[in-house]
C-alpha positions, 0 to 999 in steps of 0.5 A: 408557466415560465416561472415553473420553466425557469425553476426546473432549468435552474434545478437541472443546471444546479444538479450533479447530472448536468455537469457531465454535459456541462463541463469538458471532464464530465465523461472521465467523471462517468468512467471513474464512476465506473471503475469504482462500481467495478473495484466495490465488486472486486471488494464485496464479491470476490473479497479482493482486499475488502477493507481497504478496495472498499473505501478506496472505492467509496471515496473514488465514486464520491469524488467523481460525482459532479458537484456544481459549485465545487467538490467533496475533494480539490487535489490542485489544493494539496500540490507540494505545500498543502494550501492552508488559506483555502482550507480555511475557507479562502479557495477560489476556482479557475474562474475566481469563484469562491469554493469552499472547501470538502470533507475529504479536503481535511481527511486527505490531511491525515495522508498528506502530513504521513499520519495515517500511513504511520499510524497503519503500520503502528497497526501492523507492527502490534499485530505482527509477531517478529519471533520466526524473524528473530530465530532465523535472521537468515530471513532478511536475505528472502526480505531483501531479494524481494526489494529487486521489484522496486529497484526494477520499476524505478529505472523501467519508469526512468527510461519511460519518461517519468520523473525521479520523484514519480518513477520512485514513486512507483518504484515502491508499488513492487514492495507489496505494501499499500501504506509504504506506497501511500506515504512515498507517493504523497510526499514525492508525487501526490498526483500520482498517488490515485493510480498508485494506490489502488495498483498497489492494493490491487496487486496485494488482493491478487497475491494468490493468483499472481505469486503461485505460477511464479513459486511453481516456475522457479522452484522443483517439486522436490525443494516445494516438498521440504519440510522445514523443521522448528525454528529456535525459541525466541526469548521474551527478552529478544522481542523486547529488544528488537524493535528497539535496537533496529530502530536506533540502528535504522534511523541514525543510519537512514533517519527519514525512515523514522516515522514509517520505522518508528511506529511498526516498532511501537507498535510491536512493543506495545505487543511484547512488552507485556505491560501496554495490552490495552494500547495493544489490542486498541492499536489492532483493532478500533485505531487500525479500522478508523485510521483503515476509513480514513486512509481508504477513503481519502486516497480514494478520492485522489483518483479524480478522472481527469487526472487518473484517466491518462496514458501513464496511469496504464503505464503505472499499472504495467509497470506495478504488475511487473514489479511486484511478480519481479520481487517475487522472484528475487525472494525465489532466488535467493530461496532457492540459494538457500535451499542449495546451501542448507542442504535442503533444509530450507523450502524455497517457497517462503522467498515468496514471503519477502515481499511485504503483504503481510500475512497473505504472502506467508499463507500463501507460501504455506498454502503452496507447500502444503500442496505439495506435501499434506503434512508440511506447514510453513506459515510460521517459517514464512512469517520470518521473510515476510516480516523483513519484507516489510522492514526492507520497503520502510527502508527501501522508501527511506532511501528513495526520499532522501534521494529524491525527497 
């Protein structure tokens, strides 16, 4: 009898459900569980982002599953330098244990050394057309407005007691561009990354619930009813030379922007060229969903609760939200600066288009507009803004890591 006894108290010591009562951080393991069956609902439910809120989700609820002996995930292994000796097998715990180490060890690399990140806006650059950019270079001005969210949450998160690294870091979450944030935070911040993630990505998802009320605010029944008319031809020789010309300007004005940069070019001329359709449509579609899994679950599993369950990462939600409803409405203003001078030929509501959330941001401007006026389409018109959105928060990031970087 007391073998058996002994057997199942060695079973239940060695199980995952002992180390909520074994260990000090158990119950903020519990609650990440949680939230994590909340954010697969948000994903599955009500299609808040799925492709990426799902594997975030995954990978948070993996990581916070007590594992006796070890983990599926040791961030203390990726502050500053990545700790290669205990990749290799050589890890060892607070009590001297050896640990070795686990699956999302070796993905969390992928962000750590910026490859996943670059390689999702090589993705984004394949898939998205520059033309409405091109044909009304204007658009850069809603683009740049737009970065005003970032500018805001950086000096916010400086008076609230964060770093320069980690208030850039959060900073970012007002572009409205989930890989950007990713790629800034993990070279700046990385134990920060979990809560920025997931608010960046959040607030992405909640895009038509958030920016609307703001449209409406800012701008007159009369400007959202503009119709705006064509924009010019763009030529197949400028889409050639765009992504090739601003990223020469662009990295030997700001070279840490290269890598962010460089593959949204690429990959933008992989689509133009008209010679590279096979890398194309693979850049789309099979190296877009793996390096997706990848990315989602890997920074998912940075959300571990003894490091997200704190009073800055609440702080680092508020201060997102902020951000990201402020650079929208520095892409009103200077819609509706635009409106003013053209006459009324520019509808203001594609300034809401100049954060970075590419394509949702633009349907929702065009989705806003034709409530107003039935026959009005402005998708394409806001893909011009939100386009430069997505150049102006590579840049914007490019400044903040040679700041503070």
């Amino acid at each position: 009898m007391s073998e058996v006894l002994a057997v199942l108290k060695n079973l239940w010591e060695t199980s995952g459900f002992a180390q909520f009562f074994i260990t000090q951080e158990g119950w903020k393991n519990g609650v990440m569980i949680l939230i994590s069956f909340v954010l697969l609902y948000m994903a599955i439910k009500k299609q808040f982002e799925p492709l990426l809120l799902l594997p975030i989700a995954f990978g948070m609820l993996l990581t916070n599953l007590p594992w006796p002996g070890g983990g599926i995930f040791h961030p203390e292994w990726f502050q500053g330098d990545i700790n290669w000796a205990a990749l290799g097998g050589h890890g060892v715990n607070a009590l001297g244990q050896h640990v070795d180490p686990g699956l999302f060890d070796f993905l969390y690399i992928g962000v750590k050394m910026d490859i996943f990140p670059c390689l999702i806006f090589m993705a984004v650059g394949a898939m998205t057309d520059f033309g409405p950019l091109i044909s009304r270079p204007s658009s850069f001005f809603m683009g740049a407005g737009a970065q005003f969210g970032i500018s805001f949450a950086f000096v916010v998160a400086i008076l609230l007691g964060f770093s320069p690294e980690g208030a850039a870091s959060i900073g970012i979450i007002g572009g409205a561009d989930g890989p950007t944030a990713i790629y800034l935070t993990s070279k700046l911040e990385p134990e920060l990354l979990g809560a920025i993630a997931i608010a960046a990505y959040s607030y992405m998802a909640l895009i038509p619930m958030i920016q609307p009320p703001i449209m409406k605010a800012l701008t007159t029944k009369k400007a959202r009813k503009v119709k705006m008319e064509l924009t010019r031809p763009v030529s197949k020789v400028e889409k050639i030379c765009f992504p090739i010309i601003v990223t020469v300007v662009c990295v030997l004005i700001l070279p840490s922007v290269a890598p962010l940069l460089g593959c949204l070019m690429l990959g933008n001329l992989f689509r133009e060229s008209g010679v590279t359709e096979r890398l194309s449509e693979t850049s789309q579609n099979a190296m877009c969903n793996i390096v997706t899994i990848f990315l989602g679950t890997s920074v998912g599993a940075t959300a571990v609760g003894k490091n997200f369950l704190q009073l800055q990462t609440i702080m680092i939600i508020v201060i997102g939200l902020a951000a990201f409803a402020l650079a929208t409405v520095g892409g009103l203003l200077i819609g509706d600066l635009m409106y003013v001078l053209s006459g009324g030929k520019i509808n203001p509501l594609i300034g809401s288009a100049g954060v970075s959330a590419v394509p949702m941001a633009a349907r929702v401007s065009s989705k806003v507009g034709q409530k107003e006026n039935p026959s009005n389409f402005l998708l394409m018109h806001a893909m011009g803004p939100n386009v430069a959105g997505v150049i102006g928060s590579a840049i914007a990031a490019g400044v903040l890591l040679t700041l503070f970087g």
